[in-house]
C-alpha positions in Angstrom: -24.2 107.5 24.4 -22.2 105.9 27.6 -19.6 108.1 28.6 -16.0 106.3 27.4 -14.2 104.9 30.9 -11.1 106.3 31.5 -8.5 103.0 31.7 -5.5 104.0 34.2 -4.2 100.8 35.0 -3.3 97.9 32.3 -5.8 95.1 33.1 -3.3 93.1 31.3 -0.2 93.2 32.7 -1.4 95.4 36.1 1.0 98.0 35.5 0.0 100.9 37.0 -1.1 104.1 35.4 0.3 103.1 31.7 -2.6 102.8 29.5 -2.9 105.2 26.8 -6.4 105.8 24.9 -4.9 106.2 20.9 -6.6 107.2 18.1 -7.0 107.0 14.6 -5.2 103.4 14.4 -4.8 101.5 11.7 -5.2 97.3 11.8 -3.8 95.0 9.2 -6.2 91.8 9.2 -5.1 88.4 7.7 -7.9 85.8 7.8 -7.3 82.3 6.8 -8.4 81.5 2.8 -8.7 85.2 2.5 -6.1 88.4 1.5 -5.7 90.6 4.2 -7.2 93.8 4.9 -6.4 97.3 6.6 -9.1 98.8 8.6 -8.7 102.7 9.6 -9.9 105.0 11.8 -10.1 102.9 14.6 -9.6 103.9 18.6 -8.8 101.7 21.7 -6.8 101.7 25.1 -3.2 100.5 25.2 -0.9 99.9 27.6 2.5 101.7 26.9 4.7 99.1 29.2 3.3 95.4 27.6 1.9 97.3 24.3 -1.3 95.2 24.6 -4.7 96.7 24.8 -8.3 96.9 23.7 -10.5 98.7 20.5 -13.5 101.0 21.5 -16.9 99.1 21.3 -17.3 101.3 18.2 -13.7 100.5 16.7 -14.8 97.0 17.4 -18.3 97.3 15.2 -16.5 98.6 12.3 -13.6 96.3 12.2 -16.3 93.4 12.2 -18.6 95.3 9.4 -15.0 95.8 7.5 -14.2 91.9 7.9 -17.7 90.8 7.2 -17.8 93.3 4.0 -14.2 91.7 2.8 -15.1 88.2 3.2 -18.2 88.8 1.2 -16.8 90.2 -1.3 -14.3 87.5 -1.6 -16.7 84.7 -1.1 -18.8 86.1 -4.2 -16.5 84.9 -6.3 -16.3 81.1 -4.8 -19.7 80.8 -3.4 -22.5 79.3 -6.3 -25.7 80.6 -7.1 -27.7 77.0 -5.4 -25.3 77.7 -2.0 -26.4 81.5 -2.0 -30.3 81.9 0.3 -32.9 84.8 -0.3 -33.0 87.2 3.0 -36.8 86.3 3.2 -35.9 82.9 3.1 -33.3 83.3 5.8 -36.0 85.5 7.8 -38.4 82.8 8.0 -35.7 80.1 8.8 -34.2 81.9 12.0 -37.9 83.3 12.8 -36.8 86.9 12.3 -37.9 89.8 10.5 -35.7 90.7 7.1 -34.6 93.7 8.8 -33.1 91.3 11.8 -31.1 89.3 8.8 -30.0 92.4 7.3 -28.3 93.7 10.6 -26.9 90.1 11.5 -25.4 90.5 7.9 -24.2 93.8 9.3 -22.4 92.8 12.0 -21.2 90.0 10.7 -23.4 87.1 12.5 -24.3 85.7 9.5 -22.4 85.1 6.3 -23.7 86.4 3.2 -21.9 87.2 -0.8 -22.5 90.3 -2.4 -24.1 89.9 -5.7 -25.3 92.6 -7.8 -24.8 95.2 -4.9 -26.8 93.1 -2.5 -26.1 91.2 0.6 -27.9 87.7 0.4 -26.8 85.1 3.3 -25.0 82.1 2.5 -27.2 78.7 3.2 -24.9 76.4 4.9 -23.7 79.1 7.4 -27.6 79.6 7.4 -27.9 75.7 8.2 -25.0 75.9 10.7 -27.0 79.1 12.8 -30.3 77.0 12.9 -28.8 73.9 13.9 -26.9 75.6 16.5 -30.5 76.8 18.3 -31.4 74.7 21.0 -34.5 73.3 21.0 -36.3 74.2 24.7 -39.3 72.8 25.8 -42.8 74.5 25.9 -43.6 74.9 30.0 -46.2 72.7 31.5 -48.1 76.2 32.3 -47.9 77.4 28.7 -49.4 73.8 27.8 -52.2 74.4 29.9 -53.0 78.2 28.6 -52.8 76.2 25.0 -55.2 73.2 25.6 -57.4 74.9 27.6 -57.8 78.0 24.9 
């Protein structure tokens, strides 16, 4: 584990020698379409003259597995069974192992809904990921390795 940097000056507001590293915060969360959640537990740097500041990288993964979790949840209750994908078919769309979809479910890259305790992505945020790749072309190099093979 990287050693935490020690934050002396606000990068924010450059006042010097004010920020503050806090812990065990609590966040309240409001999301459009969605009830709000509090998240616990969480650390970061603040400054103690503009009161602005930043989570921990770790305080940052769990807020994002806390939202991802909520919206989930909710969305299990709007999303239908035809709008719902299987992880191996979600795999095999974004060329990635089902362990790769699991931990972009995880950290919320990738919507999913729980249903009967399990995570299963969402299809048009599936859609929306694939059509986001952009397509590069193969080198002239790797054409030659190919044709010639």
């Amino acid at each position: 584990m990287l050693p935490r940097k020690k934050w002396k000056d606000c990068p924010i507001c450059g006042a010097a020698g004010t920020m503050r590293f806090k812990k065990g915060l609590r966040e309240h969360c409001e999301m459009k379409s969605y009830s709000g959640i509090d998240v616990e537990g969480l650390d970061g740097h603040f400054c103690t003259k503009c009161e602005d500041g930043f989570w921990t990288l770790a305080s940052e993964r769990k807020l994002s597995q806390a939202l991802s979790e909520h919206m989930a949840r909710e969305d299990s209750t709007r999303v239908t069974a035809s709008e719902i994908a299987s992880v191996k078919e979600a795999a095999q769309a974004l060329s990635i192992t089902v362990q790769g979809v699991h931990k972009m479910m995880k950290e919320g890259r990738l919507r999913y809904v729980v249903a009967a305790e399990l995570r299963l992505p969402i299809r048009s945020d599936l859609k929306r990921i694939v059509d986001s790749k952009v397509a590069r072309p193969i080198p002239r190099s790797t054409k030659r390795r190919i044709q010639s093979a």
